[in-house]
C-alpha positions in Angstrom: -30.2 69.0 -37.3 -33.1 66.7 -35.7 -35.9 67.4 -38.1 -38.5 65.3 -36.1 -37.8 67.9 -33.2 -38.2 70.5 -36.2 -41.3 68.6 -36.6 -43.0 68.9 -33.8 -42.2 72.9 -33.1 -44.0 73.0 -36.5 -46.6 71.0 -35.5 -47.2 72.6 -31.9 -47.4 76.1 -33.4 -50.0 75.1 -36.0 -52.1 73.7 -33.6 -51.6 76.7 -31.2 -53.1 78.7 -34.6 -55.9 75.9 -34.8 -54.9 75.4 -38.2 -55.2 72.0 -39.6 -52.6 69.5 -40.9 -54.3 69.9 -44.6 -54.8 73.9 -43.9 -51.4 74.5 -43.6 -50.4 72.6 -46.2 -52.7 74.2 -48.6 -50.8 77.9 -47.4 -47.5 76.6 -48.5 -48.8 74.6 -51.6 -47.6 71.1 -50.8 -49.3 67.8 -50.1 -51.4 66.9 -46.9 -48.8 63.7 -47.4 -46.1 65.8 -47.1 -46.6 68.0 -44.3 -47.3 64.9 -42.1 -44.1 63.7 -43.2 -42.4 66.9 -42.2 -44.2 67.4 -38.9 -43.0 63.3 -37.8 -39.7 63.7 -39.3 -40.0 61.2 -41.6 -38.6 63.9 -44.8 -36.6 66.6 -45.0 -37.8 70.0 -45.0 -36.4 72.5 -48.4 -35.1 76.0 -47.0 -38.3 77.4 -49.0 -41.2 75.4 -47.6 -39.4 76.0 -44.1 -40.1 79.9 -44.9 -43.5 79.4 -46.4 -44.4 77.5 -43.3 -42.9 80.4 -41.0 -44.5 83.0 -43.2 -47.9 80.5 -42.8 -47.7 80.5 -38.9 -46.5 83.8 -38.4 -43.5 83.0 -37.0 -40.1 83.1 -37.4 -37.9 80.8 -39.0 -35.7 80.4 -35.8 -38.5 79.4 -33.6 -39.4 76.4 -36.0 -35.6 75.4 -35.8 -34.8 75.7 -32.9 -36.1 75.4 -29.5 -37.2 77.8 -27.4 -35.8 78.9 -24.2 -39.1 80.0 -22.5 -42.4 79.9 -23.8 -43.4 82.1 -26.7 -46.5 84.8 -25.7 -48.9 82.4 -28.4 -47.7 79.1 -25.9 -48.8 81.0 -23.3 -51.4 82.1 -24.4 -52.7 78.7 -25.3 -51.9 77.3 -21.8 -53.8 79.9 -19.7 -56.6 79.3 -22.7 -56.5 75.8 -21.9 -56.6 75.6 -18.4 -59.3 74.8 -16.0 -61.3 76.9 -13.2 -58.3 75.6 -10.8 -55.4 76.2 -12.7 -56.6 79.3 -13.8 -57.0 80.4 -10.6 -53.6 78.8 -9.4 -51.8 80.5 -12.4 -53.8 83.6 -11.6 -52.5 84.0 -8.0 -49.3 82.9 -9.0 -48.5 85.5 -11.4 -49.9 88.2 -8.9 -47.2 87.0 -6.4 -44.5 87.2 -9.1 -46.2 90.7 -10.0 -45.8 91.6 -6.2 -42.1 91.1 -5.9 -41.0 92.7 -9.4 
């Protein structure tokens, strides 16, 4: 199990939430310390603060562990909230297309 991969899913989903490193680890009632450690791999997560931290995000435990296979409606959500003018409208036409030939 690569827990810095582990890590980072938890990391990408908090930030897709715009919830803070210390936010987050207030709703699962560990240290700010600690959740950096978990999100970088540097500790082991316990089976409980995994499903606090699921419960926290609103996700489900399998997403945190293990990696998706195409992105999750929140990822893309955040990348069409993140794009600019021209890759909105690139993604914009693009999925019209794809809409087309369905």
């Amino acid at each position: 199990m690569d827990y810095a991969e582990i890590g980072q899913r938890i990391k990408k989903y908090r930030k897709v939430r715009n919830i803070s490193q210390e936010q987050l680890a207030e709703m699962v009632n560990i240290s700010a310390t600690h959740m950096s450690h978990i999100e970088t791999g540097v500790t082991k997560l316990s089976l409980q603060v995994l499903v606090d931290i699921s419960v926290a995000l609103d996700t489900s435990t399998d997403s945190l562990l293990f990696a998706p296979k195409s992105l999750s409606r929140e990822e893309l959500s955040a990348t069409v909230m993140q794009a600019d003018d021209r890759q909105l409208d690139f993604l914009s036409r693009m999925v019209s297309c794809m809409k087309a030939c369905l």
